[in-house]
Biotite code that builds the C-alpha atoms (Angstrom):
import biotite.structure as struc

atoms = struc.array([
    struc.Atom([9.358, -17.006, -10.672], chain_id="A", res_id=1, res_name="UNK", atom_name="CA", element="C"),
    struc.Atom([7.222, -14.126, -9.718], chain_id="A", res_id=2, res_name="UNK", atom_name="CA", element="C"),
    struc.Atom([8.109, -14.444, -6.268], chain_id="A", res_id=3, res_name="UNK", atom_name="CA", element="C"),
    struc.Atom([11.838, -14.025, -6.972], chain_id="A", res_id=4, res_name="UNK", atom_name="CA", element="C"),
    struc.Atom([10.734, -10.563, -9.261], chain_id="A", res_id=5, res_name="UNK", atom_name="CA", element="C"),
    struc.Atom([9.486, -9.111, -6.264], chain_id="A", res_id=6, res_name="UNK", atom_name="CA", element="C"),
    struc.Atom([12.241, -10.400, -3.538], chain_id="A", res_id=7, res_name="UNK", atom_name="CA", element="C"),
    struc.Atom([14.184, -8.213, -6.515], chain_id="A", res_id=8, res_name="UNK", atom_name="CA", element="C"),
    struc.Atom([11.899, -5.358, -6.516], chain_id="A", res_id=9, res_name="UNK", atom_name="CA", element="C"),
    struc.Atom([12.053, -5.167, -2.680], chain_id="A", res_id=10, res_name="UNK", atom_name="CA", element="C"),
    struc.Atom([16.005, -5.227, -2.554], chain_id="A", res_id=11, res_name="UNK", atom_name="CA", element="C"),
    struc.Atom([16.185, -2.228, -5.184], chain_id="A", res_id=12, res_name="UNK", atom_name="CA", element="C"),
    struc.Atom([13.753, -0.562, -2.975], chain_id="A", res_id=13, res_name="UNK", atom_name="CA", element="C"),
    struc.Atom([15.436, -0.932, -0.260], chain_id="A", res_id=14, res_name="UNK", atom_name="CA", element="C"),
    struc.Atom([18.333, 0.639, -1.541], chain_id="A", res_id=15, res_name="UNK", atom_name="CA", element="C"),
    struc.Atom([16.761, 3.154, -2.899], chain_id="A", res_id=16, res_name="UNK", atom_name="CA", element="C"),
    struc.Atom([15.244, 3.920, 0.804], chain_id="A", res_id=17, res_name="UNK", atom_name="CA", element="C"),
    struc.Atom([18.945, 3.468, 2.172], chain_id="A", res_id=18, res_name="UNK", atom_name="CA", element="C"),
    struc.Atom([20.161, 6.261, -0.329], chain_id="A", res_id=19, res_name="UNK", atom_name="CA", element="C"),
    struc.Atom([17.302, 8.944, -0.113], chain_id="A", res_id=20, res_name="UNK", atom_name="CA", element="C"),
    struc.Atom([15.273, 7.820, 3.061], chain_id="A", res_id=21, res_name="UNK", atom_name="CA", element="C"),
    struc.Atom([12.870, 10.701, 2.336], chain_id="A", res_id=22, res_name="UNK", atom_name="CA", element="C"),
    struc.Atom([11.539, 9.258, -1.165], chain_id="A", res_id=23, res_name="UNK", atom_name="CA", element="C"),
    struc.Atom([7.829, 8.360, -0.764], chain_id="A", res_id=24, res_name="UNK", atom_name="CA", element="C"),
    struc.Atom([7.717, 6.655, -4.037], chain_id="A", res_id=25, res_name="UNK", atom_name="CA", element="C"),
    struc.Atom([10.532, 4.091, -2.625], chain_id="A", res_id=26, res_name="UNK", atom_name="CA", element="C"),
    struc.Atom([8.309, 3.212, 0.450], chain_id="A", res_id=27, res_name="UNK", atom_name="CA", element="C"),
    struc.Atom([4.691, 3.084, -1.487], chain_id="A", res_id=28, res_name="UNK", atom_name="CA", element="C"),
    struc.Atom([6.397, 0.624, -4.106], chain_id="A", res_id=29, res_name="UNK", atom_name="CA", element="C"),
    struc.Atom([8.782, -1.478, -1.244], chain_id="A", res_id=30, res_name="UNK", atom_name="CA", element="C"),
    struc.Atom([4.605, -1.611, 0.488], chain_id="A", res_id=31, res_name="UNK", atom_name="CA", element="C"),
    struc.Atom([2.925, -2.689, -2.531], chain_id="A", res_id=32, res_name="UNK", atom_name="CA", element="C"),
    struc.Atom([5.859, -5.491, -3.196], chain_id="A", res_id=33, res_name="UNK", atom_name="CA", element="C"),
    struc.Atom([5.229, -7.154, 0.492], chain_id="A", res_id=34, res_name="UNK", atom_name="CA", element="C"),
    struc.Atom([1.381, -6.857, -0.061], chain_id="A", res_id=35, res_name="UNK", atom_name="CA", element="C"),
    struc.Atom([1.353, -8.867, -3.236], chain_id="A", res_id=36, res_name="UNK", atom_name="CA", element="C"),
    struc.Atom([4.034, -10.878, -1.385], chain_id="A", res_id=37, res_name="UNK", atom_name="CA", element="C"),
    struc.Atom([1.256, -11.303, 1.321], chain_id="A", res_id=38, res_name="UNK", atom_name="CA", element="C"),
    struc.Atom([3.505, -9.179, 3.979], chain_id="A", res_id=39, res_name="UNK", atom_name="CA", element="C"),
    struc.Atom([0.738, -7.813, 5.278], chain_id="A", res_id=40, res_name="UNK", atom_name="CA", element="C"),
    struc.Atom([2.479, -5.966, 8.502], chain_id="A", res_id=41, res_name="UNK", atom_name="CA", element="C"),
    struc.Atom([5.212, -4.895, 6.212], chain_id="A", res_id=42, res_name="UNK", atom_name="CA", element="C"),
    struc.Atom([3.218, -3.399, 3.606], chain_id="A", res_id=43, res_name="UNK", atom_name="CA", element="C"),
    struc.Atom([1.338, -1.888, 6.342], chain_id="A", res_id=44, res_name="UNK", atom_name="CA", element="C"),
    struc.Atom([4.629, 0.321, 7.649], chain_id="A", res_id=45, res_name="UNK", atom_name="CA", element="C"),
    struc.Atom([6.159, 1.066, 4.216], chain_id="A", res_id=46, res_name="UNK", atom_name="CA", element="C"),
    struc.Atom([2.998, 2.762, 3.477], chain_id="A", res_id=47, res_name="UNK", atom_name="CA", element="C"),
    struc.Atom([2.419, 4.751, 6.297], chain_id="A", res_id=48, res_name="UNK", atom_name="CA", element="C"),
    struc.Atom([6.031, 5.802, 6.023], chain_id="A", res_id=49, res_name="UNK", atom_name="CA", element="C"),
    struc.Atom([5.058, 7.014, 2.315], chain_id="A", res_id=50, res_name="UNK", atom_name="CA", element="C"),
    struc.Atom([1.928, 8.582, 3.193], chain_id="A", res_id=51, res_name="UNK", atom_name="CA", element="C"),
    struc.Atom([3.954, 10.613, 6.255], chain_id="A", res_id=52, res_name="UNK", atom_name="CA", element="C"),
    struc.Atom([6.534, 11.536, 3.766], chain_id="A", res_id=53, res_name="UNK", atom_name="CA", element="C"),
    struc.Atom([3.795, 12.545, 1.219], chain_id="A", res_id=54, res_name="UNK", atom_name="CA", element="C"),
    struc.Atom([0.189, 13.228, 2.438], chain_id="A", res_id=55, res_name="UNK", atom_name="CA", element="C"),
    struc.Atom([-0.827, 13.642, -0.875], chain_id="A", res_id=56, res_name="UNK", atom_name="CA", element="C"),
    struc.Atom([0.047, 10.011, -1.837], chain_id="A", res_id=57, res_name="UNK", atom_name="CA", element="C"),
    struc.Atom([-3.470, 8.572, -2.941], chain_id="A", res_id=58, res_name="UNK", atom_name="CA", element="C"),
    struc.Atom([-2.283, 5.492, -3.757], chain_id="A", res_id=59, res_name="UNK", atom_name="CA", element="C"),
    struc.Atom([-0.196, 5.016, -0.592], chain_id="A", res_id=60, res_name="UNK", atom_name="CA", element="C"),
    struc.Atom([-3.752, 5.597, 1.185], chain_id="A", res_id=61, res_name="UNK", atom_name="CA", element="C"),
    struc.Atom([-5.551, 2.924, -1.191], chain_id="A", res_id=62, res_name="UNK", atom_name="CA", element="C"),
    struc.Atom([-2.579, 0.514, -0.726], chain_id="A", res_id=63, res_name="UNK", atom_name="CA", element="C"),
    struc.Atom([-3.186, 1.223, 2.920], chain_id="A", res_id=64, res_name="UNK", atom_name="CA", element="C"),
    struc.Atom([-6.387, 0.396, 2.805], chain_id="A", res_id=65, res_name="UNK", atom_name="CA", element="C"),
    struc.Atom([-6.042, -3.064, 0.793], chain_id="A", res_id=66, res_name="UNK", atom_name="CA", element="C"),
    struc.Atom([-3.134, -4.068, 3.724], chain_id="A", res_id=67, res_name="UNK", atom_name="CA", element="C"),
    struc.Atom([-6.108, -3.612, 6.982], chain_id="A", res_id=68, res_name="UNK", atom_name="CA", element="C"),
    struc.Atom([-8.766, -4.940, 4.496], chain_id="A", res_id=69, res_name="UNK", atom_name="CA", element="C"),
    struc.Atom([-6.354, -7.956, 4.543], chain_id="A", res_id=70, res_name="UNK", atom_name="CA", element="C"),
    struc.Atom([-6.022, -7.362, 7.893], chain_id="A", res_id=71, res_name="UNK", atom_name="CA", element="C"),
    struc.Atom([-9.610, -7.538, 8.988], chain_id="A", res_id=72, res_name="UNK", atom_name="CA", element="C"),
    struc.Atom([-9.065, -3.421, 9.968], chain_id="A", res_id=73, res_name="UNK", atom_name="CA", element="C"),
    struc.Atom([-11.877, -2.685, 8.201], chain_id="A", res_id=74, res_name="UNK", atom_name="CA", element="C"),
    struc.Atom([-12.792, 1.152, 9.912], chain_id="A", res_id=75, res_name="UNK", atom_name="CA", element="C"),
    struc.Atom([-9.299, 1.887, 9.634], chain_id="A", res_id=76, res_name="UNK", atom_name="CA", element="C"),
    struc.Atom([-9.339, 0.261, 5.767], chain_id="A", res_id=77, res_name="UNK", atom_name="CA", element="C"),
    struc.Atom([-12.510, 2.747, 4.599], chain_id="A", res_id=78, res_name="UNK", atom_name="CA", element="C"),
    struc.Atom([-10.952, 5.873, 6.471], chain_id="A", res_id=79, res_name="UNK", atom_name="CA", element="C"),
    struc.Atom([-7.552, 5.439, 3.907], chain_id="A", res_id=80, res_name="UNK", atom_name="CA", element="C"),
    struc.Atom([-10.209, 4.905, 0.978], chain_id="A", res_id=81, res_name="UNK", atom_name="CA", element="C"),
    struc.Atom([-12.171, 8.248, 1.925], chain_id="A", res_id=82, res_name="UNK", atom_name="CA", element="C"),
    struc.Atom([-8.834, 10.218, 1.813], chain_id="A", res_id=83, res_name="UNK", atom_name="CA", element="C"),
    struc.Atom([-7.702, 7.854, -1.108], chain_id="A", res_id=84, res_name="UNK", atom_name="CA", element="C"),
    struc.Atom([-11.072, 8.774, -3.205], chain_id="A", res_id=85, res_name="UNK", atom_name="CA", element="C"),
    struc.Atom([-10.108, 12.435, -1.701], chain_id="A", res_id=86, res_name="UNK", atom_name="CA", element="C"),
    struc.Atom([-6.942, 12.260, -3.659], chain_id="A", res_id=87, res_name="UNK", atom_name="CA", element="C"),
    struc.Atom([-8.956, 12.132, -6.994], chain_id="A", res_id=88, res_name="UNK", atom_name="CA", element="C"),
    struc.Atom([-8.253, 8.355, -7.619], chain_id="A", res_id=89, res_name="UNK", atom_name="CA", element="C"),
    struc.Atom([-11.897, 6.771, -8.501], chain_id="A", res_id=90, res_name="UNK", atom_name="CA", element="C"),
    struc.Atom([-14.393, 5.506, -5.883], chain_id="A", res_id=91, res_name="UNK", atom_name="CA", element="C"),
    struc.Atom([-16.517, 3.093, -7.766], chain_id="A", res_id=92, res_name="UNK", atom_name="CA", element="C"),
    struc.Atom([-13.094, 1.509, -8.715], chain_id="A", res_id=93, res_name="UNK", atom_name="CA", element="C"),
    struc.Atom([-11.814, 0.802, -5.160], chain_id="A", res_id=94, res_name="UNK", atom_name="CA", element="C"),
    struc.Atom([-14.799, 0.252, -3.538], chain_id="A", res_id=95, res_name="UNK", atom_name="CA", element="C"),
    struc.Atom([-15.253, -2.913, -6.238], chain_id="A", res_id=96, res_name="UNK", atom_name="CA", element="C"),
    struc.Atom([-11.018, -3.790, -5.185], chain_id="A", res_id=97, res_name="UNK", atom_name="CA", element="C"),
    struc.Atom([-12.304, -3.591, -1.276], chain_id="A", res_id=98, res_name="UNK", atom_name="CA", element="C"),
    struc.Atom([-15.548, -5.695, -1.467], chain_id="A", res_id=99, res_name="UNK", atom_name="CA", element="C"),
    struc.Atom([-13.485, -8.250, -3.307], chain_id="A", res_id=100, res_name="UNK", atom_name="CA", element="C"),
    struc.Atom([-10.876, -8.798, -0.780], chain_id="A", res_id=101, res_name="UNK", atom_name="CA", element="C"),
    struc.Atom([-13.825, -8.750, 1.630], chain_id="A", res_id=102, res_name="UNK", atom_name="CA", element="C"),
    struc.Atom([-15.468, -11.833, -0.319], chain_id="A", res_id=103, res_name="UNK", atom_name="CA", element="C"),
    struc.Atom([-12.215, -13.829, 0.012], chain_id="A", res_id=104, res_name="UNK", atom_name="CA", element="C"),
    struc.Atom([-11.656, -13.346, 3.402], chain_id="A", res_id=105, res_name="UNK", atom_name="CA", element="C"),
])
């Protein structure tokens, strides 16, 4: 069932995209749906499109970060935290996130 939700999600997203292809918001929340889908690669270019759309997009950096965690990226991964933590969202908070993905590799 929860699968289905976010096949949903994505298709709303992506037609929010198609109508205003400039709305960072669209991309980080399309790149959050294929990382909890496990669409690592996808997740991965959604939010890099939101974070070159909005630099300031701390949680497009943190999902960032999560995606080349995932994706054994791990220099890449803690450069998008720095400028996530940068952003004002907390450090002790997504270091803890980080270190768990890295136990369950």
């Amino acid at each position: 069932m929860r699968l289905r939700q976010i096949d949903a999600a994505v298709e709303d997203f992506d037609q929010a995209i198609l109508h205003n292809p400039d709305y960072a918001q669209a991309y980080l929340s399309r790149g959050t749906a294929h990382y909890n889908m496990g669409n690592f690669e996808l997740a991965l270019k959604d939010l890099t499109d939101a974070i070159t759309l909005d630099t300031d997009i701390g949680m497009g950096y943190f999902g960032r970060s999560l995606a080349l965690t995932r994706m054994g990226r791990d220099e890449e991964a803690s450069q998008d935290l720095e400028r996530a933590v940068e952003s004002g969202l907390d450090q002790t908070t997504l270091a803890g996130l980080i270190q768990e993905i890295k136990a369950q590799r």
